[in-house]
PAFILUM-551539 format. One record per atom (N, C-alpha, C): x, y, z. Coordinates in steps of 0.2 Angstrom, whole numbers, plus 5000, padded with zeros to 4 digits. Example, Ala and Ser with C-alpha at 12.3 -4.5 7.8 and 13.67 -1.06 7.14 Angstrom:
2
506649725039506249785039506649845039506449895035506849955036506450005039
***
This chain:
471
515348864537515048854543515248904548514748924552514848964556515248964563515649004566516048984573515548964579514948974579514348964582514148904580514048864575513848814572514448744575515048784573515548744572515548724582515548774584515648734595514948714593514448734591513648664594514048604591514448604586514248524584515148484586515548534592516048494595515748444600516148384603515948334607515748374615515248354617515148374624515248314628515548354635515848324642515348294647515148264649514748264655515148324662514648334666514748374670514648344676514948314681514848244686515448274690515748324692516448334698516048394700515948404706515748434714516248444716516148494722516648544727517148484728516648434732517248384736517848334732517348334727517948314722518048324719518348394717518748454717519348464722519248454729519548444734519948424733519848354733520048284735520348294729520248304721520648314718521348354719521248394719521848444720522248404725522048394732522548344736523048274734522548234729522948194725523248204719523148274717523648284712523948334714524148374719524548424724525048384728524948354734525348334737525548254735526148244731526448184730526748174736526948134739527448124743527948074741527948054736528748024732529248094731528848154731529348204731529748234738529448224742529548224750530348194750530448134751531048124750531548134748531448154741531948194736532048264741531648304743531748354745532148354752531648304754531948324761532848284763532948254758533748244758534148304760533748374756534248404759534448454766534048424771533948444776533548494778533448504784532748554788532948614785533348654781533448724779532648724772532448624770532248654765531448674766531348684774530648704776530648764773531348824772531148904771530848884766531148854761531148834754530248824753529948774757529448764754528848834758529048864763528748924764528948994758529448984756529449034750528949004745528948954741528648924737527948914738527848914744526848934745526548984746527249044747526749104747527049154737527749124735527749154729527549134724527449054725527049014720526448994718526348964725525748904727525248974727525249004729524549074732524349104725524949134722524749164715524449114710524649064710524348994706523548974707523248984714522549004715522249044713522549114712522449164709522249154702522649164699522649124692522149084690522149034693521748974691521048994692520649044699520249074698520049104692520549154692520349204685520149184682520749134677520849114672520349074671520049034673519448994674518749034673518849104678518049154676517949154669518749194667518649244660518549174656519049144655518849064650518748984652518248994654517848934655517948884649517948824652518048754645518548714645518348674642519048594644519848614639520148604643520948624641521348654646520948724650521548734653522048774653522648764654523248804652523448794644523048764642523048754637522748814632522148814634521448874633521748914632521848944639522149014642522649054638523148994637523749044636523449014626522849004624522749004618522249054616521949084622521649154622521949194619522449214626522749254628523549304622523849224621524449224617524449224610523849164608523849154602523849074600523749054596523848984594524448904597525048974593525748934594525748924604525648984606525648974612525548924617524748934614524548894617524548804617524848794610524948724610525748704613525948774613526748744617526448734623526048784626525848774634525548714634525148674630524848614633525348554631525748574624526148514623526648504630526948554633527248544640527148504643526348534646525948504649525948414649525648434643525548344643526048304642526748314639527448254635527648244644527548314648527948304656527548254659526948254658526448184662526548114659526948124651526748054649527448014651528048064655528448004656528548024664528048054668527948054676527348024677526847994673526447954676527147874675527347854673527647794673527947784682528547864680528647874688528147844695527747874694526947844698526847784700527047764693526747654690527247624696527947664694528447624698528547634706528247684707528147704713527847664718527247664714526647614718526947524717527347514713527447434713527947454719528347504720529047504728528647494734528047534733527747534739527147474741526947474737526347414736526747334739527247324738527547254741527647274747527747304750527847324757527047304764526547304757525747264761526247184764526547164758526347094759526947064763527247114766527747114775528347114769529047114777529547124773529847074770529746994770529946954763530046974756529147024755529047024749529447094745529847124749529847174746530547184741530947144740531247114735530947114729530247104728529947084722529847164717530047214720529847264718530547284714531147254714531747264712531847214705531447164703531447114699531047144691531347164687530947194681530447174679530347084679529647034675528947094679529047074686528647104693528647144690528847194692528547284691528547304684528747284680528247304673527847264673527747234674526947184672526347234678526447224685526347264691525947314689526647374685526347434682525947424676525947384673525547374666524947364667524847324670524147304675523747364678524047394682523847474686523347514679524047514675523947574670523347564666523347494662522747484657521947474663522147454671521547474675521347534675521847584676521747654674521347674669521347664665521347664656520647664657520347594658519747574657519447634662519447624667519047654672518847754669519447764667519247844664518947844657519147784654518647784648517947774650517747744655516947714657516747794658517247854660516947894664517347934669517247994669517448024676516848014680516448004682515847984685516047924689516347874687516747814688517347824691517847844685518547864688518747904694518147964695518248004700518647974705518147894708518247874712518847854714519247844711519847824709520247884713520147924708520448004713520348044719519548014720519348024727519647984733519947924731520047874735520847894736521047904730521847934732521947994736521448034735521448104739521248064748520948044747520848014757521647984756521747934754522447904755522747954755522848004752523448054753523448084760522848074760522748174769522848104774522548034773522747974777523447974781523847964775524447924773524847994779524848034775525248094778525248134786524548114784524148144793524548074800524348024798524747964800525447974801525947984796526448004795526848074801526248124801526348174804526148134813525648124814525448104818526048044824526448014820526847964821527348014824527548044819528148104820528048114827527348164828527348194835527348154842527248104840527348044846528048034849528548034843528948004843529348064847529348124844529648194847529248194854528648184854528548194862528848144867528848084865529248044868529848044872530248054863531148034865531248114861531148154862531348224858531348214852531748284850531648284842532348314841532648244836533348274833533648334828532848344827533348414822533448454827533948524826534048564830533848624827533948684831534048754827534648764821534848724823535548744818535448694812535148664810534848624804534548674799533948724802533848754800534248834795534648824799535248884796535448884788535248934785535448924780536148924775536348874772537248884773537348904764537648904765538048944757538248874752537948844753537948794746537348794742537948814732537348844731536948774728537148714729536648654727536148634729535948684734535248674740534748724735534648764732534448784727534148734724534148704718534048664716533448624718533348604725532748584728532148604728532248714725531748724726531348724718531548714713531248704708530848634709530948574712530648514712529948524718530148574725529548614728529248624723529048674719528548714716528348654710528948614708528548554706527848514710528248504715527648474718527148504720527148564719526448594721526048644716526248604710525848604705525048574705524548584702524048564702523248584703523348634703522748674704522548684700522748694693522548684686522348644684522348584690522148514684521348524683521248554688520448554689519948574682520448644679520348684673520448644668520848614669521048554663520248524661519848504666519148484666518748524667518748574664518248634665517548614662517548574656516548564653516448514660516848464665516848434668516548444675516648514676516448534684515748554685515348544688514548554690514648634693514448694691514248744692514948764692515648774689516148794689516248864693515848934691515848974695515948994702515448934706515148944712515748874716515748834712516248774713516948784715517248804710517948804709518348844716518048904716518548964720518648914729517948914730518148844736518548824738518448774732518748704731519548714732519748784728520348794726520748804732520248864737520648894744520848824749520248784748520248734754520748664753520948674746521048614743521948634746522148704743522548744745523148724752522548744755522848734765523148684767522548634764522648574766523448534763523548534757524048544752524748564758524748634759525148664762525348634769524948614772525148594778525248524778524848474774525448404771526148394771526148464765527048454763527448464768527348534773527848544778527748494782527148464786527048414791527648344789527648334781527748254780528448274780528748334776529548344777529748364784529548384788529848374795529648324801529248294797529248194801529748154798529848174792530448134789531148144789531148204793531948234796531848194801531248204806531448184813531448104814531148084809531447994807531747984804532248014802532747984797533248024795533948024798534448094795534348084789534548154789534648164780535048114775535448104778535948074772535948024772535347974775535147914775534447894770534247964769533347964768533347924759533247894758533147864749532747894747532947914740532347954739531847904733531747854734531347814731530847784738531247754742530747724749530947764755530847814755531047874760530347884767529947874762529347884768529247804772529347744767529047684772529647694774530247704774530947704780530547744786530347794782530247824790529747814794528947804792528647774794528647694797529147654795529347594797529847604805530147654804530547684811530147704815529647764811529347784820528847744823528647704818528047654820528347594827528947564825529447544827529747574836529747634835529747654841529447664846528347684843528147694846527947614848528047564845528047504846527247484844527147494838526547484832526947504828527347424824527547394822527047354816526647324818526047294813525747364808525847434810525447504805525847474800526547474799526747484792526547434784525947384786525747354781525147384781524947414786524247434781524447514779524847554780525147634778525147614771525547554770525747554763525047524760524747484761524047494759523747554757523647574761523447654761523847704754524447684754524947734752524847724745524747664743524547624737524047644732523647654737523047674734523047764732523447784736523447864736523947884727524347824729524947834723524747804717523847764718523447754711523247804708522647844712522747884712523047944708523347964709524148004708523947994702524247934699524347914692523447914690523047894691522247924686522247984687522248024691522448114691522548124685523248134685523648144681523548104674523648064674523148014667522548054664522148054666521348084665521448154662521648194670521848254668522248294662522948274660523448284654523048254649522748204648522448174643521948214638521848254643521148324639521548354636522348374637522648424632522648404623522848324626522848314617522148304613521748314617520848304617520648354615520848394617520948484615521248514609521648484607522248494602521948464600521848414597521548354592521048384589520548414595519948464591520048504587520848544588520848614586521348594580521348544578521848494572522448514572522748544578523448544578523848494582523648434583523848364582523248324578523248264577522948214574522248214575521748244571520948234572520748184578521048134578520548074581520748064586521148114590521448114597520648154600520348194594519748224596519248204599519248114598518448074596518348084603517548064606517548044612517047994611517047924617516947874616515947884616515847844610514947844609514847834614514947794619514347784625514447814629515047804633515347844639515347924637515647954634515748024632516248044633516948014634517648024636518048024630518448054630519048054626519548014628519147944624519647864625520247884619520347904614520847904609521347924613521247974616521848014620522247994625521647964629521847914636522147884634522047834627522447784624522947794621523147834618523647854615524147884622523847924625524547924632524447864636524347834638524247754640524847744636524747724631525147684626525847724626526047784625526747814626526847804633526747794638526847794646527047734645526847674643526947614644527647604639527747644635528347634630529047664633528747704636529147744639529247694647528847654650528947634655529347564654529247554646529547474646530347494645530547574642531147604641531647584647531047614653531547624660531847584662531547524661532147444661532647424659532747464654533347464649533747504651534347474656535147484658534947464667535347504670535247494679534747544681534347554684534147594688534347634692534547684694534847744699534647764703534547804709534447874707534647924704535347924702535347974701535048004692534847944690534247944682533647974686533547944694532747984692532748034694533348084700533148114700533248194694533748174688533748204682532948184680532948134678532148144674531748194678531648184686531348244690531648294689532148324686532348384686531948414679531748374672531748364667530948394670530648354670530048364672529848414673530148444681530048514682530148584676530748564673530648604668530148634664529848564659529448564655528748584659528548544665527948554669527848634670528448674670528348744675528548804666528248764661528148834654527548834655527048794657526348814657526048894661526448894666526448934673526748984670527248984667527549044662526949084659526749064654526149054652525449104655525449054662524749054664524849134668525549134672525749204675525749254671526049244666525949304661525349324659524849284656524249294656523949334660523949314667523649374670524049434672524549454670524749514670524449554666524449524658524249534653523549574652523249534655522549544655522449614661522749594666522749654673523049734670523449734663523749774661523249804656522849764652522549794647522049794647521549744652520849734651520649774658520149814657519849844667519549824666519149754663518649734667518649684671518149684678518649644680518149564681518249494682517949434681517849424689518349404693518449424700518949434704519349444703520049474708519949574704520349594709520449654707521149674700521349724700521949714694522649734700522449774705523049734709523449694712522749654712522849574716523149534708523049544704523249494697523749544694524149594696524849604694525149564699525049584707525449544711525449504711524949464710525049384709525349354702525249384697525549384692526349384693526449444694527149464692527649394698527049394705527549354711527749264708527149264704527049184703527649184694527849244689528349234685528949224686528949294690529849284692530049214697529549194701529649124703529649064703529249064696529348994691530149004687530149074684530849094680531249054685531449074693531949064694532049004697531348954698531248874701531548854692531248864685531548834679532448844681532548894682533448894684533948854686533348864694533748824698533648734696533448724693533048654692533648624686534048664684534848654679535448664684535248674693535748654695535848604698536248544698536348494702536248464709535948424710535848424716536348374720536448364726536948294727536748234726536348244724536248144722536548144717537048194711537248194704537948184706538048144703538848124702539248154696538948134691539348194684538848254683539248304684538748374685538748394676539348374672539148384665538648344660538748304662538048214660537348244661537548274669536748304670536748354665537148424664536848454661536948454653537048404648536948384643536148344644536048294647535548294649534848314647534948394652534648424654534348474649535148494647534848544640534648514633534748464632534448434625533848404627533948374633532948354632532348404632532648464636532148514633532148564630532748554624532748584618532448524612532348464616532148404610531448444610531248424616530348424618530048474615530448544617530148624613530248604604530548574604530748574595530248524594529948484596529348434595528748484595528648514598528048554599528148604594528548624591528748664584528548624578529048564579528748524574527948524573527548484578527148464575526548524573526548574579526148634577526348664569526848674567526648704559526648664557526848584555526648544551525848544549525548544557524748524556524448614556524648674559524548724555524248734549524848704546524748714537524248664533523948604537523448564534522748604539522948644543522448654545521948734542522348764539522148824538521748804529522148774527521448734520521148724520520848674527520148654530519748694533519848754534519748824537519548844529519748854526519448894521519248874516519148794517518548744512518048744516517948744524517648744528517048804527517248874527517248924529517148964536517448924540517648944548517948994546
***
């Protein structure tokens, strides 16, 4: 069989996501604000922090995702890419990454939206979010809602994501909006001197979980057969999606300073704290039940994003039989890759009925968030190298010049390099700093060894059918 033969008779995507849902995408998969509070614990020094990370991270990442999108067009993504560019193993590390980090940060999400979602139904009900029967079932409900809606479709599910992206620029504008009231008002408690940066080196540490949260511009790629006129769509999409991105994150972490010291802020209900204060001040008090309304919806969202999105890696792999054929199926009517939605569905929820097993802390989640980042930010290793690679040896050029994609290249490696770094050191919500990194270092020498495993096992069933095949 011919390599021409063999893609006509691969599963085709429907092509149903436009500019604006492109946008909207990126903003609910960019701007989480359950990370806001983790960060902003450590005080208003970590504005420099998130200004480093938009212009050595967040900017070259645009870059990228344009390119990377001209030269290789098609569903997968960083997964594609760094399987162009690198080679096979490469590229199934980069998507294995990709995907094992979502399948135990979309749970994160599940739990998130049950912390927040009680707080619609006033402050009686929000004990019920602390109660395991409640919020595994809460979450289990969400998630198989999920499930179905992106099996019927991205055509369907968009909306989903659409409606989290308004909840997010909502939620946060709101947020912002409250802040400046409350500063015009009664002043504003931060000072100059907050801003200072002091020689503790565990404030580091924060900026790996930044660059985590402003990941996402890739997800789009991830849906490449999925986007209507990719070309002409995507670079838009990317810049405007971008901005707006940018100026959520710093708006909501210095509304979140100035309503709530630091050492008070939880990094689990950190924004309804704070919007429950400033509301309170301004004396709209009744906002706080429909924000979290709102905030519910953005944090669904969040979790179809990322469900949907990751979902296509193993959708991708399955085709390429370096995981399990029938993660490749796409569903006869719809045209989705239900096998794969369902099989990461099914590990998230095993994984989410785990997290109920012992106490809950923070200080577990914010190791699992450390974890996360790790695994999340080899893709980007990956995707930045790649464009150096190509700026180095190819002159031709897709659309950036070869200046612009070494700079941005080289800016966005050395910055993930040293976001993975600091993301191994402790933050202060860690009490045993060795726990942490025993932790830290096996789980992501397990994960890479899993990625080892399964790619030569199914390597070597695959290269027989390759040449029974004649591909």
């Amino acid at each position: 069989m011919s390599s021409d033969n063999h893609e006509a008779n691969q599963p085709h995507l429907k092509r149903v996501l436009g500019r604006w849902d492109l946008v909207l995408l990126f903003v609910v998969a960019v701007v989480n604000l359950n990370v806001v509070p983790t960060i902003s614990a450590n005080g208003a020094v970590t504005v420099w922090l998130w200004i480093l990370a938009l212009l050595l991270f967040f900017w070259p990442q645009g870059i990228a995702v344009i390119e990377l999108a001209e030269r290789y067009p098609g569903e997968g993504g960083v997964y594609l890419w760094a399987k162009r560019i690198f080679g096979d193993f490469h590229g199934f590390l980069s998507g294995w990454c990709y995907w094992t980090n979502n399948v135990f940060y979309v749970p994160t999400v599940l739990l998130y939206f049950v912390g927040i979602s009680v707080f619609v139904a006033g402050p009686g009900k929000q004990g019920l979010a602390d109660k395991p029967v409640f919020a595994f079932t809460a979450s289990m409900v969400l998630l198989i809602l999920l499930v179905a809606l992106n099996v019927v479709g991205l055509g369907v599910g968009k909306w989903v994501n659409n409606l989290g992206g308004i909840g997010t620029g909502v939620t946060a504008t709101t947020l912002i909006v409250l802040g400046a009231i409350v500063a015009w008002r009664f002043g504003i408690t931060v000072s100059a001197a907050d801003f200072r940066i002091p020689g503790d080196i565990r404030l580091v540490g924060a900026f790996g979980v930044i660059c985590f949260g402003l990941v996402g511009l890739e997800l789009a790629s991830v849906m490449g057969d999925e986007i209507q006129d990719p070309k002409r769509t995507l670079p838009g999409a990317v810049g405007l999606g971008g901005v707006i991105c940018g100026v959520l994150y710093i708006g909501a972490t210095l509304t979140l300073l100035v309503a709530v010291p630091k050492n008070q802020i939880g990094v689990l209900a950190g924004i309804m704290q704070a919007v429950s204060q400033l509301a309170n001040q301004v004396g709209v008090s009744w906002l706080a039940s429909p924000f979290a309304l709102v905030l519910s919806l953005s944090i669904a969202g969040i979790a179809s994003a990322w469900l949907s999105g990751s979902a296509r890696i193993p959708f991708v792999a399955g085709l390429d039989s370096y995981l399990p054929e029938g993660l490749g199926k796409l569903h006869p009517r719809y045209a989705t890759p239900y096998v794969a939605l369902i099989v990461h569905a099914s590990l998230s929820a095993a994984f989410l009925a785990m997290s109920f097993v012992g106490a809950q802390v923070k200080e577990a989640f914010v190791t699992m968030l450390d974890l996360a980042v790790v695994l999340q930010l080899v893709p980007f290793l990956y995707m930045y190298a790649g464009l150096v690679r190509l700026a180095s040896r190819n002159t031709e050029r897709a659309y950036y010049s070869k200046r612009t994609m070494l700079s941005a290249g080289w800016c966005g490696l050395l910055t993930t390099v040293l976001a993975m770094a600091v993301a191994f050191v402790p933050s202060h919500q860690i009490d045993s700093i060795w726990l942490f990194e025993i932790k830290m270092i096996f789980g992501t020498l397990f994960f890479l060894g899993l990625a080892a495993f399964f790619f030569f096992v199914y390597s070597r069933r695959k290269l027989p059918q390759e040449v029974a095949s004649g591909v």
